[in-house]
C-alpha positions as CSV (number, residue, x, y, z in Angstrom):
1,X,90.9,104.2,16.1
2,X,92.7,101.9,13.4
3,X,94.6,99.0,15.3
4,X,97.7,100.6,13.8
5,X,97.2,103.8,15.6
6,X,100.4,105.7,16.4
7,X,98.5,106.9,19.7
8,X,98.3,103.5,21.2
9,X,101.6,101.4,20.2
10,X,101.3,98.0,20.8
11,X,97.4,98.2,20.4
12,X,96.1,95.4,18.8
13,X,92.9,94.6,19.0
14,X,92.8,91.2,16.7
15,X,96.0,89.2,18.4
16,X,94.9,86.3,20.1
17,X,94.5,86.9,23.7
18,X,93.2,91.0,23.2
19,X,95.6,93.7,22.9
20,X,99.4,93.3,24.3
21,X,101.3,96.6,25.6
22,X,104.5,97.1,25.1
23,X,105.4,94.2,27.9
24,X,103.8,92.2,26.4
25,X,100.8,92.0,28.9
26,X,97.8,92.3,28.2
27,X,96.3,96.3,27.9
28,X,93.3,98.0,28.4
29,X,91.3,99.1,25.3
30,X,91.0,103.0,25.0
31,X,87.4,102.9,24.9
32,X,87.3,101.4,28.7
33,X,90.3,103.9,29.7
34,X,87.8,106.8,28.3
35,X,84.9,106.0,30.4
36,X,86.8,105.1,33.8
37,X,88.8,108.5,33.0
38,X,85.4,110.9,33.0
39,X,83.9,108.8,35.9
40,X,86.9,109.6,38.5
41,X,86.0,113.2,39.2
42,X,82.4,112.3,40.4
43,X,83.9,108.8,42.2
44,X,86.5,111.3,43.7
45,X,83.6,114.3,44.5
46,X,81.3,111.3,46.2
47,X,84.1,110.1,48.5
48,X,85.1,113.7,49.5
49,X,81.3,114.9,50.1
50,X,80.7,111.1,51.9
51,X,84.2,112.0,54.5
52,X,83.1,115.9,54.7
53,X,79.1,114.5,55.7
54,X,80.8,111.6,58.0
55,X,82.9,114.8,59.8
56,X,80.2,117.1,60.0
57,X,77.8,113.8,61.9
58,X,81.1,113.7,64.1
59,X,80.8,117.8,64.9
60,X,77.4,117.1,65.5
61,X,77.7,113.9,67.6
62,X,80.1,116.0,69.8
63,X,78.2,118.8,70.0
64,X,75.6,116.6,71.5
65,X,77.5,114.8,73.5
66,X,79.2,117.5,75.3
67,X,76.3,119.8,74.7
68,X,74.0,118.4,77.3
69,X,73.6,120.8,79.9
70,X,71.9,123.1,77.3
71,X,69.7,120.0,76.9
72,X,69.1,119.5,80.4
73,X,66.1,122.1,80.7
74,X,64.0,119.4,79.3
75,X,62.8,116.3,80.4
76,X,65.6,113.7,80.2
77,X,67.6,116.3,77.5
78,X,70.5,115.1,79.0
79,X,70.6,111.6,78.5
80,X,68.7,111.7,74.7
81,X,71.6,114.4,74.2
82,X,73.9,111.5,74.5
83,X,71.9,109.0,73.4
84,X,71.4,110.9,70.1
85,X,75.2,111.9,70.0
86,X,75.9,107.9,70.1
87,X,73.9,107.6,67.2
88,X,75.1,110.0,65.2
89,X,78.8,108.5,65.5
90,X,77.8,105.5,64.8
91,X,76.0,106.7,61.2
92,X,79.3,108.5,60.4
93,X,80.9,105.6,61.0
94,X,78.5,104.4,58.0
95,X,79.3,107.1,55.7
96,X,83.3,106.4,56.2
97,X,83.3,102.8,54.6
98,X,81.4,103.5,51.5
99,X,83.7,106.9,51.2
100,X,87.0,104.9,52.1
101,X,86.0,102.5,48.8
102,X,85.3,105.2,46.3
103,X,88.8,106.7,47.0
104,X,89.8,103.5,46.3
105,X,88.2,102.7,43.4
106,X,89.2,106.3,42.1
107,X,92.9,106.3,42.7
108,X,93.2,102.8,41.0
109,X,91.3,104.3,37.9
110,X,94.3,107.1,39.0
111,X,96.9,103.9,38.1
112,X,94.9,101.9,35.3
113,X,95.4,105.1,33.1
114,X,99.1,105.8,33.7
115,X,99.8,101.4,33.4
116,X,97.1,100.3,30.5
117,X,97.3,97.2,32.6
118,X,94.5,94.3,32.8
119,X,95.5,93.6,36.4
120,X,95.0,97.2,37.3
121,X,91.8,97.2,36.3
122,X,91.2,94.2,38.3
123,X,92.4,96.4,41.1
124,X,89.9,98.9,40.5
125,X,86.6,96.7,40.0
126,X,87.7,94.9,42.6
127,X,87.3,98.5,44.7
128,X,84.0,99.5,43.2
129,X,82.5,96.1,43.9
130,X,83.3,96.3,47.6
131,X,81.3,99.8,47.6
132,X,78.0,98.0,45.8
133,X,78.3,95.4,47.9
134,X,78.6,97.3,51.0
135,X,75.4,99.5,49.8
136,X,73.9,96.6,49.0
137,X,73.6,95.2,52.6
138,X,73.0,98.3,53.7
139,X,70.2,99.0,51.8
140,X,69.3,95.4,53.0
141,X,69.3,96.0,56.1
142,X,67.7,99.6,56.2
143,X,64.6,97.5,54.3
144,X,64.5,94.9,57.0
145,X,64.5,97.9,59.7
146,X,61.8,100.0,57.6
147,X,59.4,96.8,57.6
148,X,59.9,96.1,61.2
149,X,59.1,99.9,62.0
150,X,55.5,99.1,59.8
151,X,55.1,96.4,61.2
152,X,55.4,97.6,64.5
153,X,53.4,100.4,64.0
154,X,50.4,98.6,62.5
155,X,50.3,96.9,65.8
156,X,50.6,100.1,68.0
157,X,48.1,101.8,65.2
158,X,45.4,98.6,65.7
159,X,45.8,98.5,69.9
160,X,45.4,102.1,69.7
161,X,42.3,101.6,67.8
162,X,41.0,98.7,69.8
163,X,41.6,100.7,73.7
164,X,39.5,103.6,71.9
165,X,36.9,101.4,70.9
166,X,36.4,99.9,74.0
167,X,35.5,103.5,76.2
């Protein structure tokens, strides 16, 4: 597009400070409003599948939870029926936060294309860097667990090993 564009008034991409709007604040270029724009429907599908999996943890939590004396035919079914029930609240509670920052990040996207605005923008990488940063630690810490779980069954694996040697 030609800085003189009649689709973007106030578009300039050679005045000093980057292109003004018609405020005279600064404006996002159409090239970054292009490829925020065809991101938002999968930002907004990711957040609606990450709240319809965290609801679908909380049937299943409750099902376990109150579903205990169908458990209770096996040994101890009732208490790993709320012991697993816990645990499964707890990981939708996981896939809430992530969810929460996508619909977030996509309704500012939402904003940044109706305002042009550099601050809006802000807004919006401001949301998506909360989600990598939440993924990020728990990635972290799913690591950290999954090389405590090796390492614990190395040892189990080597006692195992040893007691069978020694018959």
């Amino acid at each position: 597009m030609e800085p003189s564009s009649p689709a973007y008034p106030g578009y300039n991409p050679y005045a000093p400070g980057g292109p003004t709007g018609p405020a005279g604040g600064q404006e996002v270029t159409p090239a970054i409003l292009g490829a925020l724009r065809v991101t938002r429907p999968w930002v907004l599908l990711f957040s609606i599948l990450g709240f319809l999996g965290s609801g679908l943890l909380v049937l299943f939590a409750l099902f376990l939870v109150f579903g205990v004396s169908f458990l209770k035919s096996f040994h101890g079914g009732g208490l790993a029926g709320i012991g697993l029930g816990i645990v499964y609240l707890l990981l939708s509670c996981l896939y809430i936060a992530p969810s929460l920052f996508l619909l977030r990040y996509a309704k500012s996207i939402a904003s940044l294309t109706l305002s042009r605005n550099l601050g809006d923008l802000e807004q919006a990488l401001t949301h998506q860097r909360s989600f990598w940063r939440f993924v990020g630690i728990l990635a972290s810490i799913m690591l950290c667990i999954y090389a405590f779980a090796l390492i614990i069954a190395l040892i189990f694996g080597a006692g195992a090993l040893m007691m069978r040697g020694l018959r």
